[in-house]
C-alpha positions as CSV (number, residue, x, y, z in Angstrom):
1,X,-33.0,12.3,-17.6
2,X,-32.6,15.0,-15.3
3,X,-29.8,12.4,-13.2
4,X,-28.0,12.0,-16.5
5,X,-27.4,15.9,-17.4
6,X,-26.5,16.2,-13.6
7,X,-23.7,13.3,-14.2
8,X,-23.2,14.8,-17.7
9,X,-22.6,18.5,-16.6
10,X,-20.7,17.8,-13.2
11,X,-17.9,15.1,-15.5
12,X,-18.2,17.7,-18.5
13,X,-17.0,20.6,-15.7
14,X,-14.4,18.0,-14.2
15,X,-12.9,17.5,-17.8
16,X,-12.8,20.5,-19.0
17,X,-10.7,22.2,-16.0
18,X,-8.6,19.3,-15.6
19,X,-7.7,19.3,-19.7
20,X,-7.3,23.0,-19.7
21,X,-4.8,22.8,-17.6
22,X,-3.5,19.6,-18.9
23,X,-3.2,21.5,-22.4
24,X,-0.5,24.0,-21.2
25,X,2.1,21.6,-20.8
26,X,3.8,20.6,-23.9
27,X,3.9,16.7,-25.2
28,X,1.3,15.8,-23.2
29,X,-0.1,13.7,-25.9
30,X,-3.8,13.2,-26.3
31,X,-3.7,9.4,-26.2
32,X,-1.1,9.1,-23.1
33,X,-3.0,11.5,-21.1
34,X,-7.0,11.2,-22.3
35,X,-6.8,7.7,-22.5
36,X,-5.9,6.5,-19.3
37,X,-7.6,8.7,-17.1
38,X,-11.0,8.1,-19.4
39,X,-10.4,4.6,-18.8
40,X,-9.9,5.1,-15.1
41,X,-13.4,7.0,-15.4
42,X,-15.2,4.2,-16.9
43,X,-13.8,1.6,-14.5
44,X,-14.9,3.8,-11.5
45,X,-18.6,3.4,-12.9
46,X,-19.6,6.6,-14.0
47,X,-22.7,6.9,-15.9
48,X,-22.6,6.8,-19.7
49,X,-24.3,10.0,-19.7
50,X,-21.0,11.3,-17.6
51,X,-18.6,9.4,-19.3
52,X,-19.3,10.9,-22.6
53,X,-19.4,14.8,-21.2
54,X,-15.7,13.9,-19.7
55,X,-13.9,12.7,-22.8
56,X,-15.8,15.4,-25.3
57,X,-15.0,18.0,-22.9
58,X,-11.5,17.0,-22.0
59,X,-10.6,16.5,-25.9
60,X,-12.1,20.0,-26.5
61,X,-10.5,22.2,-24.3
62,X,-7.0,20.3,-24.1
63,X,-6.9,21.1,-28.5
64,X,-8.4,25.0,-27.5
65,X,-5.6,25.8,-24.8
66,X,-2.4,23.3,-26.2
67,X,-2.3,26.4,-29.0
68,X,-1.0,28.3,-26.0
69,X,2.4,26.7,-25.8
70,X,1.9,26.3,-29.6
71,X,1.8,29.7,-30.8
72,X,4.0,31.6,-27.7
73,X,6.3,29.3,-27.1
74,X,6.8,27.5,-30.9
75,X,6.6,24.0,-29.0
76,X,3.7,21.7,-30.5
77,X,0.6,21.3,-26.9
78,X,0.8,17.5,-28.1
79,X,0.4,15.3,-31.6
80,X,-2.4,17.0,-32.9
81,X,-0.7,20.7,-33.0
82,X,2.4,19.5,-34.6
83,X,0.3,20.6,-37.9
84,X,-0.1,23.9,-36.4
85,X,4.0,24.6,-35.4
86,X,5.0,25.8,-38.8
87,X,2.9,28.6,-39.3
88,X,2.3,29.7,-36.0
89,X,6.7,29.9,-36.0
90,X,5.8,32.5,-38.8
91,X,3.3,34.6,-37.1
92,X,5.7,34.7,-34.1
93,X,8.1,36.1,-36.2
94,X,6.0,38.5,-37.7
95,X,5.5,40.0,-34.0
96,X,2.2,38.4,-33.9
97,X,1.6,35.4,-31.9
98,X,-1.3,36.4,-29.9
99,X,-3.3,36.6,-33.2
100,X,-2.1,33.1,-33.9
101,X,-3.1,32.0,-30.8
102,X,-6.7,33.7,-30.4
103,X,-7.5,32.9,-35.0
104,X,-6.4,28.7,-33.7
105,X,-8.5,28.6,-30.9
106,X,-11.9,30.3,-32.4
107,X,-11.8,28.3,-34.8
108,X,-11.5,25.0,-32.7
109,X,-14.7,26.0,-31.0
110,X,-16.3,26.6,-34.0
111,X,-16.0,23.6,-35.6
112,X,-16.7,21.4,-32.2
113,X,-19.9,23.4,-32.6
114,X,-20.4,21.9,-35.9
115,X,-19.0,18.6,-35.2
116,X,-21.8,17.4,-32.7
117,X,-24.3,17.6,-34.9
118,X,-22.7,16.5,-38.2
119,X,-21.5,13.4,-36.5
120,X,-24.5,12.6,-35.3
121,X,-26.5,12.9,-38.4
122,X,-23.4,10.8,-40.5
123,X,-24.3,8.0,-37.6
124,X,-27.5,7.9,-38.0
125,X,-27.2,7.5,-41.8
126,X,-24.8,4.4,-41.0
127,X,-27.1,2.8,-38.4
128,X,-29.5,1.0,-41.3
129,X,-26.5,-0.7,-42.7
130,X,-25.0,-1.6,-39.3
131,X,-25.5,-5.4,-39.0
132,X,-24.0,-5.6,-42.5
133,X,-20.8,-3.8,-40.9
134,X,-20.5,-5.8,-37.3
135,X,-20.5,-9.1,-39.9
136,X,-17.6,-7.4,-41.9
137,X,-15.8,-6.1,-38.7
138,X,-13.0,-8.3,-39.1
139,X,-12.5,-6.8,-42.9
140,X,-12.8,-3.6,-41.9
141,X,-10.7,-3.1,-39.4
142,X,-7.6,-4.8,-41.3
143,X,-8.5,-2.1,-44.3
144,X,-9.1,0.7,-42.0
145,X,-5.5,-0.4,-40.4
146,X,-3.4,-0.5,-43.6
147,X,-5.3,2.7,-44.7
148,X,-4.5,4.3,-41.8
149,X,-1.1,3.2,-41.2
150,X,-0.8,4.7,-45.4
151,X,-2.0,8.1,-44.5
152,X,0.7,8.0,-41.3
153,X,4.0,9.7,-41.7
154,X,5.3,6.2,-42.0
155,X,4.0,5.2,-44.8
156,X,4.9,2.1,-46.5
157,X,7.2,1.4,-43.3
158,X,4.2,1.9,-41.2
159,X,2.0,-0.3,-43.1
160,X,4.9,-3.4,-43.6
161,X,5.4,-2.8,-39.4
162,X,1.8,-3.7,-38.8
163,X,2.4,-7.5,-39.7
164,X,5.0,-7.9,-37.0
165,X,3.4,-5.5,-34.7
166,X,-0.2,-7.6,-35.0
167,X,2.0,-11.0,-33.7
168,X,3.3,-9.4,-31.9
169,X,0.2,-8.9,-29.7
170,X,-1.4,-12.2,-30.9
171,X,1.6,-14.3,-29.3
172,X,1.4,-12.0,-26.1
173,X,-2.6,-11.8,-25.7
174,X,-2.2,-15.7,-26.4
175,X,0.9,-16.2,-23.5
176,X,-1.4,-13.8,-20.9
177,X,-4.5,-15.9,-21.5
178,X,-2.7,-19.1,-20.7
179,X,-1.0,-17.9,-17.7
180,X,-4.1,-15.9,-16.3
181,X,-6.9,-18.0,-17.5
182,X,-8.4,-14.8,-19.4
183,X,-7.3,-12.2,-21.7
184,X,-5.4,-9.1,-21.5
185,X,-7.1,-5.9,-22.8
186,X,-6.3,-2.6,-21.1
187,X,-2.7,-3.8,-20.8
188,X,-2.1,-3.4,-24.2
189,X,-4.6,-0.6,-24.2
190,X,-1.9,1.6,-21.9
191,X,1.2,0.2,-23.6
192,X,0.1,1.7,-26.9
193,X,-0.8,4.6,-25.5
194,X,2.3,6.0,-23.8
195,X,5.0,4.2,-25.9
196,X,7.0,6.7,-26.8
197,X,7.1,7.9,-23.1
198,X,8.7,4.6,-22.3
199,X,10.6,4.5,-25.7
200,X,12.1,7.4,-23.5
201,X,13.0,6.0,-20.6
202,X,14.6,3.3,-21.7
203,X,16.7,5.8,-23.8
204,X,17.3,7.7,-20.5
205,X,18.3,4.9,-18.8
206,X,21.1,4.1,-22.0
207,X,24.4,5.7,-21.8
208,X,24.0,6.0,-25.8
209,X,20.5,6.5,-26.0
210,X,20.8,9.4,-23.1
211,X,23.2,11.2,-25.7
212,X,20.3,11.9,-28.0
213,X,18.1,13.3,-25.4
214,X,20.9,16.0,-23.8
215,X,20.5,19.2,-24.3
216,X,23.2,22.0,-24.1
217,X,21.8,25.4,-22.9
218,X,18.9,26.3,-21.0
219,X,15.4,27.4,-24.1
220,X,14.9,30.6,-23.9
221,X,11.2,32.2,-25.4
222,X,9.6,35.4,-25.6
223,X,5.8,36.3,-24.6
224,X,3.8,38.7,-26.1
225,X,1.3,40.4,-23.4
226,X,-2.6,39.4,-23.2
227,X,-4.5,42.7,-24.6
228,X,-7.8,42.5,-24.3
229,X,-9.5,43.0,-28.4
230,X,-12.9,42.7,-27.3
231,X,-15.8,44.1,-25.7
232,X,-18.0,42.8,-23.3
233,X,-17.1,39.3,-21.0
234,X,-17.1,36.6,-22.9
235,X,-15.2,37.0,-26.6
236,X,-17.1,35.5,-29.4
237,X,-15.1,33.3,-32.5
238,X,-17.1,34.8,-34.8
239,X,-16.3,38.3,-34.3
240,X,-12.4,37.0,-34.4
241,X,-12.3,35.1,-37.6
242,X,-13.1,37.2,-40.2
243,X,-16.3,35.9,-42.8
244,X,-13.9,34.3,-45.0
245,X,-11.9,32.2,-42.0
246,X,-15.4,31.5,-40.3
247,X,-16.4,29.8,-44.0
248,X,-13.0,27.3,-45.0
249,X,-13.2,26.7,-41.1
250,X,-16.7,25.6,-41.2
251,X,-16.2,23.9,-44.6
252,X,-13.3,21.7,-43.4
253,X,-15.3,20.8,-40.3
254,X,-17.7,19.2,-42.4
255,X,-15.4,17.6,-44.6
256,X,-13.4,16.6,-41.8
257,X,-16.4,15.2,-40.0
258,X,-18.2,13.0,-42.7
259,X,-14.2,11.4,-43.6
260,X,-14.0,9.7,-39.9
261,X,-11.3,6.4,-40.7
262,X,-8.7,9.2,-41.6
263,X,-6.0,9.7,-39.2
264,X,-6.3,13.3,-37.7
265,X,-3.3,14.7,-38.0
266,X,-3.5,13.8,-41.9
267,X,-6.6,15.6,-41.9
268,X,-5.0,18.7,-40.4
269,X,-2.2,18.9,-42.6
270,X,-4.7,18.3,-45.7
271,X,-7.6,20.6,-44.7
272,X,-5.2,23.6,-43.9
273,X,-3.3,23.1,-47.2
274,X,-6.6,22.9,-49.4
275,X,-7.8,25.9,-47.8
276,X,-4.9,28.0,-47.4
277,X,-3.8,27.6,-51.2
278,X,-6.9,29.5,-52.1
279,X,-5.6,32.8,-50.4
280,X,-3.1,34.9,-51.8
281,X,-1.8,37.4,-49.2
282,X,0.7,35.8,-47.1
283,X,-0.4,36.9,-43.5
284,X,-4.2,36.1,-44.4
285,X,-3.2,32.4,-45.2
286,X,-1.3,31.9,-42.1
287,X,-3.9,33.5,-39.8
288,X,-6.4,31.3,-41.9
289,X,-4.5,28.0,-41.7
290,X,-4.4,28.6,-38.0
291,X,-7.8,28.3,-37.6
292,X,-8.7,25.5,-39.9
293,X,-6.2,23.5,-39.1
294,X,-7.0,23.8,-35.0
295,X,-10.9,23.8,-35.9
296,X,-9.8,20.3,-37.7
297,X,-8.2,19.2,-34.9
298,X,-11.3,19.5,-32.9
299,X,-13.6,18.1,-35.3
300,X,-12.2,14.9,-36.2
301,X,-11.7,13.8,-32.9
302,X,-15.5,15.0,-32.3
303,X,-16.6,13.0,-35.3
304,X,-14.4,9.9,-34.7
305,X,-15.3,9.3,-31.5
306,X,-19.3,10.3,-31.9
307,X,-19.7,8.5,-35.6
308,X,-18.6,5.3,-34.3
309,X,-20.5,5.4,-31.2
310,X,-23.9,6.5,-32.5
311,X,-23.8,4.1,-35.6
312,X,-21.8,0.7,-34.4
313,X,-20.3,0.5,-31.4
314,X,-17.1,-0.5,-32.8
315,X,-13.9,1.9,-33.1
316,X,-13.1,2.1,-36.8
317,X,-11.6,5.1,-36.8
318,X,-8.0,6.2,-35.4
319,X,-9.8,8.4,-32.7
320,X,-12.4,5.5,-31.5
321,X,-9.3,3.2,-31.6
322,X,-6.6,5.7,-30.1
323,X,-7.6,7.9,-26.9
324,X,-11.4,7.1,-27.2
325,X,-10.8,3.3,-26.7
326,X,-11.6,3.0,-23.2
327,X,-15.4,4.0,-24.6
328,X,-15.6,1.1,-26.8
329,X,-13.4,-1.4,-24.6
330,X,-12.3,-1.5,-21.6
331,X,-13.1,-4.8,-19.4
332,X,-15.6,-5.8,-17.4
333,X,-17.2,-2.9,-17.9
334,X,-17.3,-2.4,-22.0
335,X,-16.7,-5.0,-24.5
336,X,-16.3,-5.8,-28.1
337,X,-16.3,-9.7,-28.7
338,X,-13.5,-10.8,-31.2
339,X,-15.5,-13.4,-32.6
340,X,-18.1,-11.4,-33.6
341,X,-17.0,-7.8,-33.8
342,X,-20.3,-7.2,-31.0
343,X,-19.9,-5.9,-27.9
344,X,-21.5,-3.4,-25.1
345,X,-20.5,-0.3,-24.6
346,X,-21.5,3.6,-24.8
347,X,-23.3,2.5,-27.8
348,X,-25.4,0.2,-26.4
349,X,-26.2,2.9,-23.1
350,X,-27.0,6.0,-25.0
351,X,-29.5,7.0,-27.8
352,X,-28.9,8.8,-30.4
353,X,-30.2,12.4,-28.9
354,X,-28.4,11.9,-25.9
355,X,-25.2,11.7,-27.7
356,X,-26.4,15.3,-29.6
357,X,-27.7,16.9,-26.3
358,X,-24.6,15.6,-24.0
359,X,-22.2,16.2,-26.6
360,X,-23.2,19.8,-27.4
361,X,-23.5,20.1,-23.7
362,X,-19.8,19.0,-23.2
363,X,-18.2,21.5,-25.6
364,X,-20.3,24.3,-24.7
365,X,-18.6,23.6,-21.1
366,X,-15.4,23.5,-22.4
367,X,-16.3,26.5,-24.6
368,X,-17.2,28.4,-21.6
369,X,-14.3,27.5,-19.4
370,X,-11.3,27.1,-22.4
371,X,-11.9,29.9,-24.7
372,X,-11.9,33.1,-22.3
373,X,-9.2,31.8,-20.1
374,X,-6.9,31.2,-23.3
375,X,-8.3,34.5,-24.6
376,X,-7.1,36.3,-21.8
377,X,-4.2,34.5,-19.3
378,X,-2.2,32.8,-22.5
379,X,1.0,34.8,-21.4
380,X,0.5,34.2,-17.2
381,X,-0.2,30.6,-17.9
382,X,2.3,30.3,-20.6
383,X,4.8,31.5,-18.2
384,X,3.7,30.1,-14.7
385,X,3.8,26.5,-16.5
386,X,7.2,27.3,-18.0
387,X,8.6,28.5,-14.3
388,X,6.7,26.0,-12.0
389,X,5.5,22.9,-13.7
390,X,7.8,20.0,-13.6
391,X,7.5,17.6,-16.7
392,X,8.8,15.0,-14.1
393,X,6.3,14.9,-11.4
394,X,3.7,14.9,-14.5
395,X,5.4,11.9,-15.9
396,X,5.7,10.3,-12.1
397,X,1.7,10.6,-11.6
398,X,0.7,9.0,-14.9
399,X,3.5,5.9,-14.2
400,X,1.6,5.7,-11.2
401,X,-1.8,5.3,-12.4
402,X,-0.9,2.9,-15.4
403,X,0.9,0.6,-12.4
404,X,-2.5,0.6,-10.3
405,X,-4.2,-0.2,-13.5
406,X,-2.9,-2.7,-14.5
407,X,-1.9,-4.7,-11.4
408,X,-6.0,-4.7,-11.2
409,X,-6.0,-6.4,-14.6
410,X,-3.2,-8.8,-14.3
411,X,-0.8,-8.2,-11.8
412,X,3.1,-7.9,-13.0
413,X,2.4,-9.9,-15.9
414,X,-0.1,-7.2,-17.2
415,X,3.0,-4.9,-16.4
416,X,5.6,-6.5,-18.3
417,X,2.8,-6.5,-21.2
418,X,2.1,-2.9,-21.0
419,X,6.1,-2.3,-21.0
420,X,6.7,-4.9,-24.0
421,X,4.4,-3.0,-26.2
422,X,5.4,0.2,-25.1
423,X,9.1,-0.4,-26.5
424,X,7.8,-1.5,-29.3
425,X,5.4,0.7,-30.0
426,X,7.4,3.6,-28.5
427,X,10.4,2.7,-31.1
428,X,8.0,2.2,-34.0
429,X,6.5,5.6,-33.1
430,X,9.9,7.7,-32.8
431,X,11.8,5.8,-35.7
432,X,9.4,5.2,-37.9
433,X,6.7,7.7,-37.8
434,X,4.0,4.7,-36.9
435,X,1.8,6.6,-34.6
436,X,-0.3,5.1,-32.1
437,X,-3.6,5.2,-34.1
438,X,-1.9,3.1,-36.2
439,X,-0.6,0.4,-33.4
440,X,-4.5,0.2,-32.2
441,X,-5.5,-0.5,-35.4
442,X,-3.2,-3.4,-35.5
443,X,-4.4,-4.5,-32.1
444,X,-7.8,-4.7,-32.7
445,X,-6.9,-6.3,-35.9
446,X,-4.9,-9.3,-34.0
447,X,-8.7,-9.5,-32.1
448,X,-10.7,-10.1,-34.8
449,X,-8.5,-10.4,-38.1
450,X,-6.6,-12.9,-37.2
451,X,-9.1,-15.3,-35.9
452,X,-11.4,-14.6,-38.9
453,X,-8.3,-15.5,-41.3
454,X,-7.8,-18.6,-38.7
455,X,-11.4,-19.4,-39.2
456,X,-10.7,-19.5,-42.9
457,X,-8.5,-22.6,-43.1
């Protein structure tokens, strides 16, 4: 035990200043950045214990600190604060972005707080009835994908693009096997995942398509200065949020937790708007909405990712199949079987008050390390990234690491696979608002749907 909290607070350390810092750049999108390099962590063979801390503690702090660019520069930190743009815009022009910023990111630690537990306890209310799940896997996933591809911004277009999107991967996964001699998996996996980023290159790289990506003057923003509102050290959420913030946040963690096959971002929208229509004064709603939308954005991806884990081992929900994948999949090392909806994974390595102890442990690190620095260096960081980060170079090093991958996986076919997808999920994404929970719901649909509606005839 000792060995395991050693693994789980050194990864839980490595994740959360790695994804605080990841978090300041704008569009870096949860699933394009989380995913891979948690993948690349399982692969290396890092314990379970380890594994876990990482990806709790990365998803944590990257939703505490992308507020930053959020609320003082009105560009969304990635997906899950695109909920958040339209009233932190407001507070901006109110003169108060600072308080957007410091109301979004006490309640996101709040409600991680509450997540651990709550998810655990909802998966340990699902274990008894587990068995009777695996056996409807197949079922399940194809309801949780149209549900899910429903509650997208897509809609009905994202629900009729499943069909084509599912054969899509069933003819390639069928092509790779016969050409390799065994399956593709984290292929697909990385295609999904940064789609739209090569939805944009091969934009950039059309005379047309590079017209719609031009831009014609240099943005311009404007900082408000880090004061200091607290005493002592560390600043505590509680004493930021005011009693009646620190309830509807609480509240819609819970909700949000327990309601896990939902797609996050629909979760945000609907937990801030529930919430906020109960208060009156304009500026009270806005500073409200901040925090229970951000403390949403923490605790469904707490929940999806914990819920499945603890209870199945399979990812049912958009989290577990979007940026968490690599925890329930990734080959040799974690598997689900399409035949059978089994598999061996984090599921199968932890118990049930490891995931409580290792998960609290991995927010309370990213608590620790997040929280004060955003509390205090917004406007320096803000502003350094701004001045000295290239987007580029960013872009360069992730191309690099989904190349290594998957040449280890399958060589330039597993390439062209990744790339195939990634159009085509990239396009879907930017054209017709079906996100990439949705595209992993179809793929693990074309796993085990298909073959169980094969099976059929």
């Amino acid at each position: 035990m000792i060995e395991s909290l050693m693994w789980a607070l050194a990864m839980g350390l490595i994740g959360a200043v790695a994804f605080s810092a990841i978090g300041l750049v704008s569009g870096t999108d949860e699933t394009a950045v989380v995913a891979p390099i948690t993948l690349l962590v399982v692969l290396l063979g890092v314990p379970a214990a380890g594994i876990i801390s990482f990806f709790l503690a990365a998803v944590v702090s990257k939703h505490i600190t992308h507020a930053i660019p959020t609320t003082l520069l009105g560009i969304p930190g990635d997906t899950m604060a695109v909920p958040l743009l339209e009233d932190a815009q407001m507070l901006r022009e109110l003169g108060v972005p600072h308080i957007a910023l410091r109301k979004a990111i006490s309640g996101g630690v709040l409600s991680a707080f509450i997540a651990v537990p709550l998810a655990v306890l909802f998966g340990v209310l699902l274990t008894p009835i587990a068995d009777e799940i695996t056996d409807l896997a197949p079922w399940i996933f194809a309801g949780a994908a149209l549900l899910i591809a429903y509650t997208s911004r897509g809609r009905w277009a994202a629900v009729a693009a499943l069909f084509p999107f599912v054969l899509l991967v069933v003819g390639l996964s069928a092509f790779a096997t016969q050409q390799l001699g065994h399956g593709l998996s984290i292929s697909f996996f990385l295609g999904i995942a940064i789609g739209p980023l090569i939805a944009d290159l091969f934009l950039a790289m059309s005379p047309t398509g590079r017209r719609t990506l031009e831009r014609s003057e240099m943005a311009e923003f404007d900082l408000a200065p880090d004061v200091r509102t607290w005493k002592g050290r560390m600043p505590n959420p509680l004493t930021v949020l005011d009693r009646k913030q620190t309830a509807y946040t609480a509240a819609a963690a819970t909700v949000s937790s327990a309601t896990f096959v939902f797609s996050p971002v629909a979760m945000t929208v609907l937990m801030g708007e529930v919430f906020g229509s109960r208060i009156k004064n304009g500026y009270h709603r806005l500073t409200t909405m901040m925090s229970v939308k951000n403390g949403t954005t923490e605790s469904t991806y707490v929940a999806e990712t914990l819920i499945p884990l603890v209870a199945l081992g399979l990812p049912i929900s958009p989290m577990a199949a979007g940026p968490g994948a690599a925890l329930f999949n990734a080959p040799p090392r974690f598997t689900v079987d399409p035949a059978t909806g089994e598999g061996h994974n984090l599921h199968d390595l932890l118990t049930t008050w490891e995931f409580l102890v290792f998960g609290l442990l991995a927010v309370a690190i990213a608590s620790l390390i997040a929280y004060p620095f955003a509390m205090t260096n917004a406007h320096r960081a803000a502003s350094w990234v701004m001045r000295n980060v290239s987007h580029e170079a960013i872009i360069g090093a992730f191309a690099g690491l989904i190349l290594v991958i998957c040449l280890y996986e399958g060589g330039i076919l597993a390439i062209l696979v990744t790339l195939t997808v990634g159009l085509v999920g990239g396009t879907m994404s930017k054209l017709f608002g079906v996100h990439s929970g949705v595209q992993f719901m179809g793929f693990y649909a074309a796993l085990l749907t298909v073959p169980a509606i094969l099976a059929l005839g």
